[in-house]
C-alpha positions as CSV (number, residue, x, y, z in Angstrom):
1,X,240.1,173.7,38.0
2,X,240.3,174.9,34.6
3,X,242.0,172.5,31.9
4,X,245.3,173.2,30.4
5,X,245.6,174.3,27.4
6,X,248.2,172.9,24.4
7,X,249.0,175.0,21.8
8,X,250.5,172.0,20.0
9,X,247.5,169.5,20.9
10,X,245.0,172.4,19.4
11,X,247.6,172.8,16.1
12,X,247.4,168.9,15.3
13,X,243.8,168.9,14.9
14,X,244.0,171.6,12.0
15,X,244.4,169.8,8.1
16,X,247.4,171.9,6.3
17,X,246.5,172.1,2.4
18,X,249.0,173.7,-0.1
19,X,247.4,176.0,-2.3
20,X,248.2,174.3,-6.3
21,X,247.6,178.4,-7.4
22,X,251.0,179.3,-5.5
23,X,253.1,176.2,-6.7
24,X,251.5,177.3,-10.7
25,X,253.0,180.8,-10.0
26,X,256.7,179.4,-9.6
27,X,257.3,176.9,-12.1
28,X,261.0,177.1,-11.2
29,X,260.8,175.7,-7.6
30,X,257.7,173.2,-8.2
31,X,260.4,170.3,-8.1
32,X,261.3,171.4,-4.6
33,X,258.2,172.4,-3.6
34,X,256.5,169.0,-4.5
35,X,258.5,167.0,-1.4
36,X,257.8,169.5,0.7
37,X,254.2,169.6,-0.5
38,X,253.4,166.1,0.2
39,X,255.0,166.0,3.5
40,X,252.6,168.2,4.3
41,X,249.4,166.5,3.4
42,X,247.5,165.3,5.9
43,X,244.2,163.7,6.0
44,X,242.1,165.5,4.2
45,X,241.9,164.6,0.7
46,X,242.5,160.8,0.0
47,X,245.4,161.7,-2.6
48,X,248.5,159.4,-2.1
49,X,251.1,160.4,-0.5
50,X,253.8,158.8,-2.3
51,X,256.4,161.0,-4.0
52,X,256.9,161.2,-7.8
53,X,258.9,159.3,-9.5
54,X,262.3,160.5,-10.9
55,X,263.1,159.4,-14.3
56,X,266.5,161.4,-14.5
57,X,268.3,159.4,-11.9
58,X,267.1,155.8,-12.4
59,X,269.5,153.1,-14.3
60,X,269.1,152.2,-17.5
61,X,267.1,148.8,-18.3
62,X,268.9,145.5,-18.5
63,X,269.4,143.9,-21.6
64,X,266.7,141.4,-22.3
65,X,268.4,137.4,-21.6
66,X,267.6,135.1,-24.1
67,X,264.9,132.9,-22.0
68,X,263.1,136.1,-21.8
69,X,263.5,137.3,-25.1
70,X,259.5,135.9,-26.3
71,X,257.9,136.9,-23.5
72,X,256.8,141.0,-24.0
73,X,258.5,143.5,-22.4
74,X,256.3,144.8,-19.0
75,X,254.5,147.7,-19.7
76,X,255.5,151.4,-18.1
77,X,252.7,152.7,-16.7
78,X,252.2,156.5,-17.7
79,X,252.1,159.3,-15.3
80,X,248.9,161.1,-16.4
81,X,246.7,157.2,-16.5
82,X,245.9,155.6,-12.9
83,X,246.3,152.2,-12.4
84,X,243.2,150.4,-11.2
85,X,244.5,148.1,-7.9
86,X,242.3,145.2,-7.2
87,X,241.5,145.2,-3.6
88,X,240.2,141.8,-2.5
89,X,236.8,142.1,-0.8
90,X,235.5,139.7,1.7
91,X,231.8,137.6,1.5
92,X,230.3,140.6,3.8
93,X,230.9,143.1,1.1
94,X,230.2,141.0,-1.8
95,X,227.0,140.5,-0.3
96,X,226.7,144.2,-0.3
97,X,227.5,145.0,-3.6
98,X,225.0,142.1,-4.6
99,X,222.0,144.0,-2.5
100,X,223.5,147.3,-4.2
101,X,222.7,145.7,-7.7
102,X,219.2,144.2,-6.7
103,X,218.2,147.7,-5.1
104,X,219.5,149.6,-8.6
105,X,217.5,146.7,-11.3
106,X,214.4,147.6,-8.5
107,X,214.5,144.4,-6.8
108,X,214.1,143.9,-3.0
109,X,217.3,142.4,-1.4
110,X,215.4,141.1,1.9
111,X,212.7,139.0,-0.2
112,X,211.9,135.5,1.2
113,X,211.8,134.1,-1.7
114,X,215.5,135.3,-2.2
115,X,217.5,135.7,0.7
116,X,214.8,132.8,2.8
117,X,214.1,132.5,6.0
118,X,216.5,132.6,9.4
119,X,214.5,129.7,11.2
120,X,212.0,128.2,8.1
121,X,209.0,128.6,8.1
122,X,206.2,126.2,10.2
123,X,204.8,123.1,8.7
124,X,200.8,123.4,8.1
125,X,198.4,122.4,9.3
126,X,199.6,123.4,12.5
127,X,199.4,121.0,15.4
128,X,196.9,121.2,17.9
129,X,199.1,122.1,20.5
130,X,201.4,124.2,18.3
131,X,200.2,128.1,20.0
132,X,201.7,130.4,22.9
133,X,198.9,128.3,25.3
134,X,201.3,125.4,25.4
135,X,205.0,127.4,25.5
136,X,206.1,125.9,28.8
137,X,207.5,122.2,29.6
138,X,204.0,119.8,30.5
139,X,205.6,118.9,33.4
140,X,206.6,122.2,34.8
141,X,202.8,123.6,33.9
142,X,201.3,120.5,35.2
143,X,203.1,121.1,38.5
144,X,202.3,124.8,38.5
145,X,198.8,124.4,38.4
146,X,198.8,122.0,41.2
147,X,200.9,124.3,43.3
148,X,198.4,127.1,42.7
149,X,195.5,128.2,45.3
150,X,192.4,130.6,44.9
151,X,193.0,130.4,41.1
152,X,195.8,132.8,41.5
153,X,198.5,131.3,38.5
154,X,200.7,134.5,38.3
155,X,201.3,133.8,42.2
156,X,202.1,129.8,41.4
157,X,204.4,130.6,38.3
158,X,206.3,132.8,40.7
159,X,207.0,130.1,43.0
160,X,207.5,128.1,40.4
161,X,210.5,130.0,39.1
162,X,211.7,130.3,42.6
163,X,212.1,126.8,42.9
164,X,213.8,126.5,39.4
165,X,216.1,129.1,40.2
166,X,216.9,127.3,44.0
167,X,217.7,124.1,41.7
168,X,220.0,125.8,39.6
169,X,222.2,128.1,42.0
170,X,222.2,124.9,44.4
171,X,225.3,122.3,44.4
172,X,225.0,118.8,43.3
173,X,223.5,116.5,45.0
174,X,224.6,113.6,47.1
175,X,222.7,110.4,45.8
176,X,221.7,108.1,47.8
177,X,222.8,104.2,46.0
178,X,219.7,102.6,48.4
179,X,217.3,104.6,46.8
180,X,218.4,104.7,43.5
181,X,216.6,107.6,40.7
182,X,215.1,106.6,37.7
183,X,217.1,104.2,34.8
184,X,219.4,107.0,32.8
185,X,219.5,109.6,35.0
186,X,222.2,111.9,34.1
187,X,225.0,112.3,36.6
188,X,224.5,114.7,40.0
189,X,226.4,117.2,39.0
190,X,224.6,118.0,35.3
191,X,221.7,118.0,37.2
192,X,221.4,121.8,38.8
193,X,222.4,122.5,34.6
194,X,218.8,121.8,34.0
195,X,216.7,122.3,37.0
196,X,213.5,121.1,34.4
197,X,215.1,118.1,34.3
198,X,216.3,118.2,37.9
199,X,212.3,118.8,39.0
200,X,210.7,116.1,36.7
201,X,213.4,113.4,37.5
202,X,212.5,113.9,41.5
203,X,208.7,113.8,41.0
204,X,208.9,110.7,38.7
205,X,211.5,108.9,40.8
206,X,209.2,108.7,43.6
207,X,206.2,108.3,41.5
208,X,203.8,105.2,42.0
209,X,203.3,103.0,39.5
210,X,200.0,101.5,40.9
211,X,196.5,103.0,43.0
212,X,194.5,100.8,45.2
213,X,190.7,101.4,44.2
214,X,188.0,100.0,46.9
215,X,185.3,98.1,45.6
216,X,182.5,98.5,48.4
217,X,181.1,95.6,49.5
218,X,183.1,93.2,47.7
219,X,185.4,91.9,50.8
220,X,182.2,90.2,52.9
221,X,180.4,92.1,55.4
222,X,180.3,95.5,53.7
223,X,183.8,96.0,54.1
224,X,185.5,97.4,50.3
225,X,188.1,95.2,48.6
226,X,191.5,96.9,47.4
227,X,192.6,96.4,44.4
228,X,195.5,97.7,42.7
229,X,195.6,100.0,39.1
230,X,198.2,101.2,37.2
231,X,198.6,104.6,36.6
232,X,199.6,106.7,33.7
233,X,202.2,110.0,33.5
234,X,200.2,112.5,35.0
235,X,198.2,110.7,37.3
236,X,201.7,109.2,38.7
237,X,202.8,112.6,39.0
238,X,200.2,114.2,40.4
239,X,200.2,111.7,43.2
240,X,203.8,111.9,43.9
241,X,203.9,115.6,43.9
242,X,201.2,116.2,46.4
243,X,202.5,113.2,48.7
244,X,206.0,116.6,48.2
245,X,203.5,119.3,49.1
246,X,201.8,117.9,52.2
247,X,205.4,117.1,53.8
248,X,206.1,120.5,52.3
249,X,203.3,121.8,54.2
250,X,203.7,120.2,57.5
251,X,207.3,121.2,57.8
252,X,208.2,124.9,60.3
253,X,209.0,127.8,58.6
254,X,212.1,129.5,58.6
255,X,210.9,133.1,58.0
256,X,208.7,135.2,56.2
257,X,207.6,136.6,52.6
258,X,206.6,135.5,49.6
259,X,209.6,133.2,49.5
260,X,209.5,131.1,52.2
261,X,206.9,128.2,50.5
262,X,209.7,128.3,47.3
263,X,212.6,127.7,49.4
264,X,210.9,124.5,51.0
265,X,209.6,123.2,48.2
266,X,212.7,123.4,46.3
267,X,214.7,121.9,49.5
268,X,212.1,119.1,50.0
269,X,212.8,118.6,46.1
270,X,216.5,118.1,46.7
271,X,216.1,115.7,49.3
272,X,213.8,113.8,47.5
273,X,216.9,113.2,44.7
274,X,219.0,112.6,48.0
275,X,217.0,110.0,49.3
276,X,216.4,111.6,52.3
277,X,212.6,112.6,52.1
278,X,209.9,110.7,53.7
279,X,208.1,110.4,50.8
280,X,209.7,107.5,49.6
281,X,208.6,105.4,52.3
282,X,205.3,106.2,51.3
283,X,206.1,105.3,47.8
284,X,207.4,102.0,48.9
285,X,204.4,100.9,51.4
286,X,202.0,101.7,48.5
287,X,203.9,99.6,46.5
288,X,203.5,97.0,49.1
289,X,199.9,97.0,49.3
290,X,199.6,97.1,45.8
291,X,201.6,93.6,45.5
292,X,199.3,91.9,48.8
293,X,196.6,92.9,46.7
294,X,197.2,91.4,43.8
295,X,195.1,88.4,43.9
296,X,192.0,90.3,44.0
297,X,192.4,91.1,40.2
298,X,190.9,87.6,39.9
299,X,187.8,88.3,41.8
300,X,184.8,88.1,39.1
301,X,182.9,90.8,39.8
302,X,186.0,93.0,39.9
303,X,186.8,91.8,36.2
304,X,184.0,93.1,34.1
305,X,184.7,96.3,36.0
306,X,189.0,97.0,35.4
């Protein structure tokens, strides 16, 4: 269907101009022709619009008073002269203007050493660990890498950021006050904010603190004695997390493709901060051996060797 068609909508687009050699030509009707004129204008010169003044039919001045009689008398601005307005300008456009003047005296208006730097510039020497090798969270790479099989990483990280994205888009937990998370936690429901800080505060909750190491031959009649170490970050997190991933692996799946190990991981994750995983009854019966083993710190041939 064709479009219709508006004479009046096609006129409005067209700029009427007088022509200054006609109005020359009649000097006897330029007073009338000057309202008329101006009325006219539209937008295509950036003349004002404002009609002239008419000196003919304005009242005369009142007489100066006597307060005002030092003060000079304001000045009549001439027709031919334009009066400069002062428009204020805002920072934006003075800063502008002052990149206008460095780019006319041949200066650069981006320079460092002028304008500086958005985020600063690094602090050298660099730090060791200061490079794109070490842009992710420890824990979350530590993690990764344990998750990973075959040496396939790119495969791991996926998961990886399945699980993260599980722990964001789920609700808040339900804590459990029996098994309690670690001193400082934040409350449940910042927790799926920050599913970094949702992961790490589930793997170091149910961390041990201590390892039982044998010592063959030690206990009488070849039989190893037990005795408890303590364990730093990462060994405590390694520990924990693969005490996550064998219930993790032992539990049915629910379905097929590449994100079925995410979704179980990330659930066996949340009830880990529920207090409804197995694996702190693991964590707890280590601790329990570790504390009936105590007294074999004192053995001497196991303290030359701790």
């Amino acid at each position: 269907m064709p479009p219709r068609l508006n004479l009046w909508s096609a006129c409005r687009a067209l700029s009427i101009r007088t022509r200054p050699a006609v109005a020359a030509s009649r000097p006897q009707s330029a007073a009338l022709a000057a309202p008329v004129s101006l009325a006219r204008r539209s937008f295509s010169d950036n003349a004002s619009t404002q009609l002239p003044p008419n000196n003919s039919n304005l009242p005369p001045p009142p007489p100066p008073s006597s307060s005002s009689s030092a003060a000079p008398p304001p000045s009549t601005p001439n027709p031919g002269e334009s009066s400069a307005v002062e428009v204020p300008t805002s920072p934006e456009n003075e800063m502008a203007l002052n990149q206008l003047r460095m780019i006319e005296y041949g200066l650069s208006p981006l320079d460092p050493a002028v304008e500086g730097h958005k985020y600063g510039l690094p602090e050298l020497p660099l730090p060791s660990q200061k490079n794109s090798k070490y842009r992710y969270d420890g824990v979350v790479e530590q993690l990764t890498k344990l998750i990973m099989k075959d040496g396939k990483l790119a495969k791991a990280q996926r998961d990886m950021a399945m699980v993260l994205n599980y722990l964001r888009t789920s609700p808040p937990p339900r804590l459990d006050p029996s098994k309690p998370l670690l001193p400082g936690a934040p409350p449940a429901h910042h927790l799926p904010l920050d599913p970094v800080l949702y992961l790490s505060l589930a793997v170091d909750s149910v961390a041990p603190l201590v390892k039982l190491r044998p010592f063959k031959g030690l206990a009488g009649g070849g039989k190893s004695l037990e005795v408890p170490i303590p364990l730093r970050a990462r060994q405590r997190r390694r520990i924990a997390f693969n005490w996550i991933l064998d219930v993790v692996e032992r539990k049915k799946s629910r379905g097929s493709g590449r994100t079925q190990f995410a979704h179980r991981l990330a659930e066996e994750i949340v009830a880990v901060v529920e207090g409804k995983s197995t694996v702190w009854d693991r964590r707890l019966e280590q601790h329990k051996r570790g504390t009936a083993n105590r007294a074999n710190l004192l053995h001497h041939q196991v303290k030359g060797q701790i």
